[in-house]
Biopython code that builds the backbone (N, CA, C, O; Angstrom):
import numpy as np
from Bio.PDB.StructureBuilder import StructureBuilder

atoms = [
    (1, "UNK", "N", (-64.885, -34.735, 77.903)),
    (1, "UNK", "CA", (-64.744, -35.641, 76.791)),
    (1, "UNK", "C", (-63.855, -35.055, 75.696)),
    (1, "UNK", "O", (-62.850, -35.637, 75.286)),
    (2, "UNK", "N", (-64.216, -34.048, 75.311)),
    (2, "UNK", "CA", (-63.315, -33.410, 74.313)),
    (2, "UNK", "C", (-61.841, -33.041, 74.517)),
    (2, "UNK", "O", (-61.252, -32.807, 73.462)),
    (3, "UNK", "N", (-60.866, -32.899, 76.015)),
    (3, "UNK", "CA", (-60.067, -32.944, 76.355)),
    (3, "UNK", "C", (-59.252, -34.378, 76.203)),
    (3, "UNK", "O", (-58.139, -34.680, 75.771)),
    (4, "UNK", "N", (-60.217, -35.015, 76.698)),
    (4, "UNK", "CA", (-59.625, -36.481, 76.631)),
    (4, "UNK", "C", (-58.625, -36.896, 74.667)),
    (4, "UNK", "O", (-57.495, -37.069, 74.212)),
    (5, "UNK", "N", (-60.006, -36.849, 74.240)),
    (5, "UNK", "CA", (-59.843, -37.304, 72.816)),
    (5, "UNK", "C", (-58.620, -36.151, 72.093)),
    (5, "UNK", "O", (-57.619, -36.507, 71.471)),
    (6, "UNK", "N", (-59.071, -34.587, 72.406)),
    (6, "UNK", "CA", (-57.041, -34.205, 71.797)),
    (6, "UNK", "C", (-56.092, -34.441, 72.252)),
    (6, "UNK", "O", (-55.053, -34.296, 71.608)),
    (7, "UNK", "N", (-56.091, -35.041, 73.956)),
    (7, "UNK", "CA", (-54.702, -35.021, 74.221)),
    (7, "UNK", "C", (-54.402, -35.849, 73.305)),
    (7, "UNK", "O", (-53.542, -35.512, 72.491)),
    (8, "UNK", "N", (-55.186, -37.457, 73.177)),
    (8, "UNK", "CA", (-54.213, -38.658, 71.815)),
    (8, "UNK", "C", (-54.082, -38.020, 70.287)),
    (8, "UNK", "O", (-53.720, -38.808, 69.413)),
    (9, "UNK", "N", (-54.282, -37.000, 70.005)),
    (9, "UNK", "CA", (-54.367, -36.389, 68.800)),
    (9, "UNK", "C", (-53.407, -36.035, 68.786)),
    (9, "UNK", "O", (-52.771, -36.171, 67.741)),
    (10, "UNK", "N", (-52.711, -35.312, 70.076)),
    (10, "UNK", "CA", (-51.138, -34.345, 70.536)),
    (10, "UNK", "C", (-50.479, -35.692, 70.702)),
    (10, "UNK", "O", (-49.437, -35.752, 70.050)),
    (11, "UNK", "N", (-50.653, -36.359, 71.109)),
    (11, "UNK", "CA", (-49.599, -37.363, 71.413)),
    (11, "UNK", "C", (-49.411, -37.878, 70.302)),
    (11, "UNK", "O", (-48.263, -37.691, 69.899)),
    (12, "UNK", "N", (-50.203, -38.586, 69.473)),
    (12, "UNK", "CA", (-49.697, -39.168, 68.118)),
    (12, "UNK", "C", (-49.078, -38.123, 67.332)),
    (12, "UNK", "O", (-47.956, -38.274, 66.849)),
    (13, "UNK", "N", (-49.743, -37.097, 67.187)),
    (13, "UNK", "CA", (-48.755, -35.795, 66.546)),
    (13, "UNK", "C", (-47.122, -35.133, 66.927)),
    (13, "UNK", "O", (-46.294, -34.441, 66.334)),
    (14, "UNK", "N", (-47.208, -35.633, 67.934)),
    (14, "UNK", "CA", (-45.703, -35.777, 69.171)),
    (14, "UNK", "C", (-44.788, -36.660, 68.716)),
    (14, "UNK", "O", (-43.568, -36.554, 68.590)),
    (15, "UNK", "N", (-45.555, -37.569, 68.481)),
    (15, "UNK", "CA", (-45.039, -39.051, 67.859)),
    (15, "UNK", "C", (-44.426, -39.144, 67.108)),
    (15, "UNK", "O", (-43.264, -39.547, 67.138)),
    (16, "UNK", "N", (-45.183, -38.714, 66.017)),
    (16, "UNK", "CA", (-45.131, -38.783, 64.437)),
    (16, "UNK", "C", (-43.892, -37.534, 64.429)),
    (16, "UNK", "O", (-42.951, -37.744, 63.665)),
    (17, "UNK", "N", (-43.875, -36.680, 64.976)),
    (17, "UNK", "CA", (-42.687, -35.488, 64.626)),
    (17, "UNK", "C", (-42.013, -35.867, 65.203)),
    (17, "UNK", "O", (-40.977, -35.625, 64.582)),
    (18, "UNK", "N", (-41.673, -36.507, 66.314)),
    (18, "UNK", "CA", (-40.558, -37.270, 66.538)),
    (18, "UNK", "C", (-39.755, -38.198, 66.040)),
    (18, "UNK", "O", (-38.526, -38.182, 66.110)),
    (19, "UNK", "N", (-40.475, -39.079, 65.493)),
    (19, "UNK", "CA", (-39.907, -39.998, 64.380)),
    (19, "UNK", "C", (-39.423, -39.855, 63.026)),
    (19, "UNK", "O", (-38.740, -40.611, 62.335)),
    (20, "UNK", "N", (-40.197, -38.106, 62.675)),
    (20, "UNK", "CA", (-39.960, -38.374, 61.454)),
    (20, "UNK", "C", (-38.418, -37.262, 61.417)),
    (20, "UNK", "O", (-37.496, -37.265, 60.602)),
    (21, "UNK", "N", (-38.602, -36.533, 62.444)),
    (21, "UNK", "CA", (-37.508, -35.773, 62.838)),
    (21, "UNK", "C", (-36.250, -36.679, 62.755)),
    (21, "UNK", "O", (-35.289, -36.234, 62.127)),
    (22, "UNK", "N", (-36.129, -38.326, 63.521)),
    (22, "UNK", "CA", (-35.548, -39.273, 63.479)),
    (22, "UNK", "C", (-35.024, -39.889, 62.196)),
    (22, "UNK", "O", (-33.890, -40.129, 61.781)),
    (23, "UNK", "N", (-36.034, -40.032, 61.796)),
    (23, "UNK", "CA", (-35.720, -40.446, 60.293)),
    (23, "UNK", "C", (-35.090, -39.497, 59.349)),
    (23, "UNK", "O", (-34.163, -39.804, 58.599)),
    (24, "UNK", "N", (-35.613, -38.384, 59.421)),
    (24, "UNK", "CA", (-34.374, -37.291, 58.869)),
    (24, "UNK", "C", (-33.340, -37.213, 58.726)),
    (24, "UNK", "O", (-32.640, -37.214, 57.713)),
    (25, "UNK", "N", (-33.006, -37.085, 60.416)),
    (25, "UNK", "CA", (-31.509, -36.576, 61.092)),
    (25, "UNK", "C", (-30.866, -38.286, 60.292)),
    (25, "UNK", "O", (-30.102, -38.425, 59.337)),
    (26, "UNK", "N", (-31.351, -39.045, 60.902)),
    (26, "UNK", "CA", (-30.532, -40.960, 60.133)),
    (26, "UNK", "C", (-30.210, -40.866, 58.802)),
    (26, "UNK", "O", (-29.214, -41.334, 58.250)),
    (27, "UNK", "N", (-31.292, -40.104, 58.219)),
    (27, "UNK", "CA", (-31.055, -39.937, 56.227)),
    (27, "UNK", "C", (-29.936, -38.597, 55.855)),
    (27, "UNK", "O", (-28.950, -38.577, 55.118)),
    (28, "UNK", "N", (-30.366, -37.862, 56.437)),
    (28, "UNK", "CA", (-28.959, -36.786, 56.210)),
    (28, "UNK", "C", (-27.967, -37.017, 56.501)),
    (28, "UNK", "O", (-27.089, -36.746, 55.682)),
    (29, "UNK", "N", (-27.434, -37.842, 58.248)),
    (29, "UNK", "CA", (-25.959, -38.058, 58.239)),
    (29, "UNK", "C", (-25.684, -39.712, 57.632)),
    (29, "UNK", "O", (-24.513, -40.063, 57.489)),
    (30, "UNK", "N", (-26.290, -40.239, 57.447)),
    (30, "UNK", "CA", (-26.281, -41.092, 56.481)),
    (30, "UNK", "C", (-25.654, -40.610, 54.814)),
    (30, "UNK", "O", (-25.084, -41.164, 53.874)),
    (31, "UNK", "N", (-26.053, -39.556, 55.081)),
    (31, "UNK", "CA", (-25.529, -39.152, 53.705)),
    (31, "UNK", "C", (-23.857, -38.881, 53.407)),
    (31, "UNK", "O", (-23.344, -39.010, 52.295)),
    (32, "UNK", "N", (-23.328, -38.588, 54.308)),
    (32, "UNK", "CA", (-21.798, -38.347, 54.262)),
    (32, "UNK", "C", (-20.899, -39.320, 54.546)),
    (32, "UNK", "O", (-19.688, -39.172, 54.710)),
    (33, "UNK", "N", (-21.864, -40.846, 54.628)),
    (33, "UNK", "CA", (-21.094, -41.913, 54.135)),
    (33, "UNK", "C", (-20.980, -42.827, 53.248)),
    (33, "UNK", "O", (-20.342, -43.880, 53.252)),
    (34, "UNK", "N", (-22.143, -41.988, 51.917)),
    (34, "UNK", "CA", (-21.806, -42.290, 50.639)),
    (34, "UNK", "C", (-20.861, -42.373, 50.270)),
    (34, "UNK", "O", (-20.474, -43.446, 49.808)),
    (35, "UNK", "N", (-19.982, -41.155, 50.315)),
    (35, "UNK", "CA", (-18.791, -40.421, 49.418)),
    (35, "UNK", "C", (-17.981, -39.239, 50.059)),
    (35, "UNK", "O", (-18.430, -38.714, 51.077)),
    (36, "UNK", "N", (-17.164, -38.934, 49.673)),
    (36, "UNK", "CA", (-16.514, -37.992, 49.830)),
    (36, "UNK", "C", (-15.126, -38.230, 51.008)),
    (36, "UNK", "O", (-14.942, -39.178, 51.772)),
    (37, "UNK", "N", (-14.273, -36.966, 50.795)),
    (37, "UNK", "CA", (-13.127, -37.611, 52.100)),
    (37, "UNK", "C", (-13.393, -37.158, 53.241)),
    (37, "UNK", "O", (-14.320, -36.365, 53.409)),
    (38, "UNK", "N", (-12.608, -37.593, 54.234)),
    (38, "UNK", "CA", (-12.807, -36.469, 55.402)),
    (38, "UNK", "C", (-11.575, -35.742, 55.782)),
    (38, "UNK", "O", (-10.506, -36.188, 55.365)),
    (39, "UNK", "N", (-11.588, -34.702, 56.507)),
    (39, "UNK", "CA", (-10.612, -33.818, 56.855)),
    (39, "UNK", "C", (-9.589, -34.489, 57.313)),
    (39, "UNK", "O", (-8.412, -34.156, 57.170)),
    (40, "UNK", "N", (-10.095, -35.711, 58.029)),
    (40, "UNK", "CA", (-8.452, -36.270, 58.963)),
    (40, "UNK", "C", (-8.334, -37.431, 58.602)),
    (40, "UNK", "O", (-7.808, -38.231, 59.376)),
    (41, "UNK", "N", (-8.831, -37.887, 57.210)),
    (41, "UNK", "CA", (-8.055, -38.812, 56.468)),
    (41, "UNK", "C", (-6.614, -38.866, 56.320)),
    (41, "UNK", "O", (-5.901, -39.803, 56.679)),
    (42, "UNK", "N", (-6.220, -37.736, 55.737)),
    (42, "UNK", "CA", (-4.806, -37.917, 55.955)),
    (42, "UNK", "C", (-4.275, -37.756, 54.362)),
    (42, "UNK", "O", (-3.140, -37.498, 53.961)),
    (43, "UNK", "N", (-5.531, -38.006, 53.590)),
    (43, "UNK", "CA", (-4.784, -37.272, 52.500)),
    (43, "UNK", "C", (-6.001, -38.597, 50.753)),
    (43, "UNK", "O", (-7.124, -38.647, 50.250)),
    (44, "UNK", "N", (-4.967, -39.127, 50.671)),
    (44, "UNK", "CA", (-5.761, -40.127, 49.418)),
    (44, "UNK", "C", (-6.942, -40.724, 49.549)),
    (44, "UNK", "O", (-7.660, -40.834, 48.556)),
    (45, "UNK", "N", (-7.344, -41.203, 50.771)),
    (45, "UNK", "CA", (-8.470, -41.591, 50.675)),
    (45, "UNK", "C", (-8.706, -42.981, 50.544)),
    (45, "UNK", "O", (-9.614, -43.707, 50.948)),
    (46, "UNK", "N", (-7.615, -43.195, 49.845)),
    (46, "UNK", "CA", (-8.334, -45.263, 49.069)),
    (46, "UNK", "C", (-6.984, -45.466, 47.675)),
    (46, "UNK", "O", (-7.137, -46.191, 46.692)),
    (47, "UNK", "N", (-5.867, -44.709, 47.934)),
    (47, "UNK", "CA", (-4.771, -44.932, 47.162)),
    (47, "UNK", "C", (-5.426, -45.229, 45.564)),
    (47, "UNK", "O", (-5.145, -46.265, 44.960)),
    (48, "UNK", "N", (-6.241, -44.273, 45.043)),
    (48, "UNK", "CA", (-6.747, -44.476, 43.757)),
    (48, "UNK", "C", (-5.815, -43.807, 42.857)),
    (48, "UNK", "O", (-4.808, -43.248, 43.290)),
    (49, "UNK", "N", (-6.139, -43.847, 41.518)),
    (49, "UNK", "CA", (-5.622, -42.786, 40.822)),
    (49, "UNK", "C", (-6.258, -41.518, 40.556)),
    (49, "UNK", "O", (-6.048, -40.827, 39.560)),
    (50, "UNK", "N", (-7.246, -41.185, 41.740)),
    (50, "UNK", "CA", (-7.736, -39.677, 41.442)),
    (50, "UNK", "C", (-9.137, -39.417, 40.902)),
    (50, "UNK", "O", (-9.985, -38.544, 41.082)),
    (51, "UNK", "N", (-9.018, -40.796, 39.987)),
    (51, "UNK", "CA", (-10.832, -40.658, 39.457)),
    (51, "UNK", "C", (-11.749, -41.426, 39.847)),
    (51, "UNK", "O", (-11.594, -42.437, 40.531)),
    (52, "UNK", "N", (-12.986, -40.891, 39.342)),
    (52, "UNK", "CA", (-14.180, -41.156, 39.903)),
    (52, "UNK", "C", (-14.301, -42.999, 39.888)),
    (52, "UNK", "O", (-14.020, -43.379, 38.751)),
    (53, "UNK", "N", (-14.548, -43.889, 40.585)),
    (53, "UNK", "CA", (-14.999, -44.669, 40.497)),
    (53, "UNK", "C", (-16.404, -45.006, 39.581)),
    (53, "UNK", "O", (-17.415, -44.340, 39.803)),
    (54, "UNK", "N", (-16.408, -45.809, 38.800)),
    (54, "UNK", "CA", (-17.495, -46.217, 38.196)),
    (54, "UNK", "C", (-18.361, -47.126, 38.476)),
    (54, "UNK", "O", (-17.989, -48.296, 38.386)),
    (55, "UNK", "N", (-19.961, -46.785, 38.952)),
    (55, "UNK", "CA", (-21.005, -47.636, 39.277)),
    (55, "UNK", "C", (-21.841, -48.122, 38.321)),
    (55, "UNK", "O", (-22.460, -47.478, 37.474)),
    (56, "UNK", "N", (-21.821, -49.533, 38.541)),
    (56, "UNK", "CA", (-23.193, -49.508, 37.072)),
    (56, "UNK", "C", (-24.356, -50.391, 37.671)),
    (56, "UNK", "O", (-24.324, -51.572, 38.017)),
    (57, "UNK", "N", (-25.457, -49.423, 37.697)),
    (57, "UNK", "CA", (-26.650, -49.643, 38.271)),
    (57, "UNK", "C", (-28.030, -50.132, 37.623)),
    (57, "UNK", "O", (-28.650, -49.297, 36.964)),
    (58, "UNK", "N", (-28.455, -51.168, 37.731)),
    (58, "UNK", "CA", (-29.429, -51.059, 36.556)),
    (58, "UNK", "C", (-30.964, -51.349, 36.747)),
    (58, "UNK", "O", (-31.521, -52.408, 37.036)),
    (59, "UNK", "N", (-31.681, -49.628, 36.407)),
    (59, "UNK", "CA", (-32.991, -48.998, 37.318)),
    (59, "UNK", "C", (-34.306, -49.809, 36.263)),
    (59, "UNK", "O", (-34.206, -50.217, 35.105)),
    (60, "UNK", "N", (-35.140, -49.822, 36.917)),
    (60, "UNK", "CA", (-36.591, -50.750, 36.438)),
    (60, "UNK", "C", (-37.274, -49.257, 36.127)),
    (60, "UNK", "O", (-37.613, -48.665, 37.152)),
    (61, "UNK", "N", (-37.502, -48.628, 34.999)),
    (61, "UNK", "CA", (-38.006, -47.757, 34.356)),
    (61, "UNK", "C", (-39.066, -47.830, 33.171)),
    (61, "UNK", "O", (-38.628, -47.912, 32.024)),
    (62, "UNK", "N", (-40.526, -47.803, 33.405)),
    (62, "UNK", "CA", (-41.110, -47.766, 32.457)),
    (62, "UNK", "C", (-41.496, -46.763, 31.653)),
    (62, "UNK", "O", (-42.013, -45.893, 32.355)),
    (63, "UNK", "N", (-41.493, -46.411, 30.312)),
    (63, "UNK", "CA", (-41.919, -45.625, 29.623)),
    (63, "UNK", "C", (-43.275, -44.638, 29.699)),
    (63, "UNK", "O", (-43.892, -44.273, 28.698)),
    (64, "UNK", "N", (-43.520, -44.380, 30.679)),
    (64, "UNK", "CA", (-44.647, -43.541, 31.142)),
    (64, "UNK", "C", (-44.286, -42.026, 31.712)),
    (64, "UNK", "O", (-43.253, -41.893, 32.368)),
    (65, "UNK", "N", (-45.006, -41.066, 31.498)),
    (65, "UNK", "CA", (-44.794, -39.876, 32.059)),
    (65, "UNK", "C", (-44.056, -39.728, 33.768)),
    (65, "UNK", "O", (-43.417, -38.726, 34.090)),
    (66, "UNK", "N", (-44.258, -40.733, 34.578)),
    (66, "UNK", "CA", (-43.720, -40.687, 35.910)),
    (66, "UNK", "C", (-42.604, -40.694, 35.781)),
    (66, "UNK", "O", (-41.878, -39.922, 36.407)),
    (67, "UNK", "N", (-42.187, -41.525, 34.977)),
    (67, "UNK", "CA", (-40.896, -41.688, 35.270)),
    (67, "UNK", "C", (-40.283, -41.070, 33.965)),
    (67, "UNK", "O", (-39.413, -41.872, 33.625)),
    (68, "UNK", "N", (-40.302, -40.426, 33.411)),
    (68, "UNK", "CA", (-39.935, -38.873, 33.037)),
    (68, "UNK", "C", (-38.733, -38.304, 32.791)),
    (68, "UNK", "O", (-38.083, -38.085, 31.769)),
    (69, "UNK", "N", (-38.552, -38.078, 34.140)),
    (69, "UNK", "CA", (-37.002, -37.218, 34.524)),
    (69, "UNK", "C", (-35.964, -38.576, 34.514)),
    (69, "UNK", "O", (-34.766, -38.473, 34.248)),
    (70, "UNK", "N", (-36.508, -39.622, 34.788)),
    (70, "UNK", "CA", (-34.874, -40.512, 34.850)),
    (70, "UNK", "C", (-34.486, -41.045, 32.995)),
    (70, "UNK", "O", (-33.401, -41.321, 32.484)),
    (71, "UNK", "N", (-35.641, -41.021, 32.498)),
    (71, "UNK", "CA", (-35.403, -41.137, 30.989)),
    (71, "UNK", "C", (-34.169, -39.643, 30.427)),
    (71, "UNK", "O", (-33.116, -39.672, 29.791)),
    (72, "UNK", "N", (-34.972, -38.480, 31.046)),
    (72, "UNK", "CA", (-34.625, -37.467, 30.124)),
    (72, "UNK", "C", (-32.689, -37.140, 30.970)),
    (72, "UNK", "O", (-31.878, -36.418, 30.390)),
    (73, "UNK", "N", (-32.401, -37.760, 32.163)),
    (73, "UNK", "CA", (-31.741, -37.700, 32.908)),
    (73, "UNK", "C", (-30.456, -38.844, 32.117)),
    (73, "UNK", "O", (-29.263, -38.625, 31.905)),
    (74, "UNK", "N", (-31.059, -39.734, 31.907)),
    (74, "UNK", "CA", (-30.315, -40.966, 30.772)),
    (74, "UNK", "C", (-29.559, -40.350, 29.485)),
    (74, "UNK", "O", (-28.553, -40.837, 28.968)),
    (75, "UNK", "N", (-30.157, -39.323, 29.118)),
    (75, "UNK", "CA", (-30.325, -39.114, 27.654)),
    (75, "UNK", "C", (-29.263, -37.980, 27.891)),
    (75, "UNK", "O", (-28.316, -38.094, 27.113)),
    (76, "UNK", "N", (-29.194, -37.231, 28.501)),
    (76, "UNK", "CA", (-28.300, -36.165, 28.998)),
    (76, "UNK", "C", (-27.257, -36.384, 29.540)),
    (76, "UNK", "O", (-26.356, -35.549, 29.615)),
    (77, "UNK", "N", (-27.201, -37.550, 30.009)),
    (77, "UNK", "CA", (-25.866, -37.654, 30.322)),
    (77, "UNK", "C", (-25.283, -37.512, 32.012)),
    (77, "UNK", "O", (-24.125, -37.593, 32.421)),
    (78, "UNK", "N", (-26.496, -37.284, 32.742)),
    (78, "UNK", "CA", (-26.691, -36.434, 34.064)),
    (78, "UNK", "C", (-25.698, -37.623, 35.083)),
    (78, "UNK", "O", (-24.801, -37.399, 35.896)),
    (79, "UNK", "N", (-26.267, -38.813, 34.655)),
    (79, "UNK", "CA", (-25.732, -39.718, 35.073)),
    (79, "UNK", "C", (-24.451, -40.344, 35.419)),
    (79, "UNK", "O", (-23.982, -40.889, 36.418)),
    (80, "UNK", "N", (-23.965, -40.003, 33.957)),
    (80, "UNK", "CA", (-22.349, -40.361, 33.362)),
    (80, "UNK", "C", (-21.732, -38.993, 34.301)),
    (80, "UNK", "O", (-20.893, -39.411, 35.099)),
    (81, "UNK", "N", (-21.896, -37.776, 34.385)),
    (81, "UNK", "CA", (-21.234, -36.655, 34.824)),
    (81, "UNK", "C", (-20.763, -36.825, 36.112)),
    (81, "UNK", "O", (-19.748, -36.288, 36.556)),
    (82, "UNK", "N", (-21.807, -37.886, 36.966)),
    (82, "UNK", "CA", (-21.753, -38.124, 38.523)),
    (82, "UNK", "C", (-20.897, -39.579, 38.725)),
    (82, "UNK", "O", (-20.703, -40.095, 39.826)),
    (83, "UNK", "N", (-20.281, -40.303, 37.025)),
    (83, "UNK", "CA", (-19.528, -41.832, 37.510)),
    (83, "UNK", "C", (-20.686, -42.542, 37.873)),
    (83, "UNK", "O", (-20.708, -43.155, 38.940)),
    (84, "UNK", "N", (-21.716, -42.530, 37.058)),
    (84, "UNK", "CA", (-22.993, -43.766, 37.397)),
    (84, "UNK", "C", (-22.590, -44.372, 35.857)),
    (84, "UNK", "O", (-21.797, -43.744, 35.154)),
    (85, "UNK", "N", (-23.037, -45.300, 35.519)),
    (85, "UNK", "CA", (-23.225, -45.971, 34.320)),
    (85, "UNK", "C", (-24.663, -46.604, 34.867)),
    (85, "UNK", "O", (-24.840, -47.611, 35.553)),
    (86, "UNK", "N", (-25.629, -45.662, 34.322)),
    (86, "UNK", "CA", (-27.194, -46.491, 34.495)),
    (86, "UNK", "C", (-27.716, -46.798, 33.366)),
    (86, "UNK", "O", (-27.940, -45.982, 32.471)),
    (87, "UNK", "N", (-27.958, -48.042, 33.314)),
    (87, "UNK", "CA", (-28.649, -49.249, 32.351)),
    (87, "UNK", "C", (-30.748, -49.264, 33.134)),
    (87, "UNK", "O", (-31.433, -49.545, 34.118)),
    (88, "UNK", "N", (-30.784, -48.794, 31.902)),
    (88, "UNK", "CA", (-32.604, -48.637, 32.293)),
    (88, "UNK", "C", (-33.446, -49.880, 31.672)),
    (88, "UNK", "O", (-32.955, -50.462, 30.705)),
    (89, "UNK", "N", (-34.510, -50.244, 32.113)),
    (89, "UNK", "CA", (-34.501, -51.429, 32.116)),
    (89, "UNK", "C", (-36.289, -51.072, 32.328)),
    (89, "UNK", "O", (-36.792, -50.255, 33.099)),
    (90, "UNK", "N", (-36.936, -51.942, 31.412)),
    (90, "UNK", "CA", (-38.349, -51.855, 31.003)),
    (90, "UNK", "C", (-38.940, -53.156, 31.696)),
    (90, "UNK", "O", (-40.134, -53.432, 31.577)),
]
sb = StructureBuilder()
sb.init_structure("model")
sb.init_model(0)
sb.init_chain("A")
sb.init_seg("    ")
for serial, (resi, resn, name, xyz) in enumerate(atoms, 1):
    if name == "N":
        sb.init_residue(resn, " ", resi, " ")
    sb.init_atom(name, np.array(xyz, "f"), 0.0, 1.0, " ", f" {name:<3s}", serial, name[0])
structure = sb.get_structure()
């Protein structure tokens, strides 16, 4: 009896690290088609003039300790440094 019942313990645990391994690997190279150029672009990229494109995003932030860092992140400027224009929004 007790054999029975860990193998589904290993298997869902099999599972679960498999997927989340999945979901990882999808979110990390997912990530390098935010931004940036690639090597065999060839050079400009998007015929810009060089600067950052400007995003303006606008985040649902309430005044409570959780959300914290995106206030103190606003206020600093953290935002503007990266070409976001974020509009916070109560």
């Amino acid at each position: 009896m007790l054999g029975r019942g860990s193998r589904s313990v290993h298997t869902r645990r099999a599972a679960l690290s498999v997927l989340g391994s999945a979901g990882l690997l999808a979110t990390l190279s997912g990530c390098g088609l935010l931004g940036g150029e690639s090597k065999t672009d060839g050079g400009g990229g998007g015929g810009g003039n060089g600067q950052l494109e400007r995003t303006q995003i606008t985040v649902g932030a309430m005044p409570i300790i959780d959300s914290a860092p995106i206030h103190i992140a606003a206020q600093k400027g953290f935002f503007k440094e990266q070409g976001l224009d974020v509009k916070l929004k109560r």
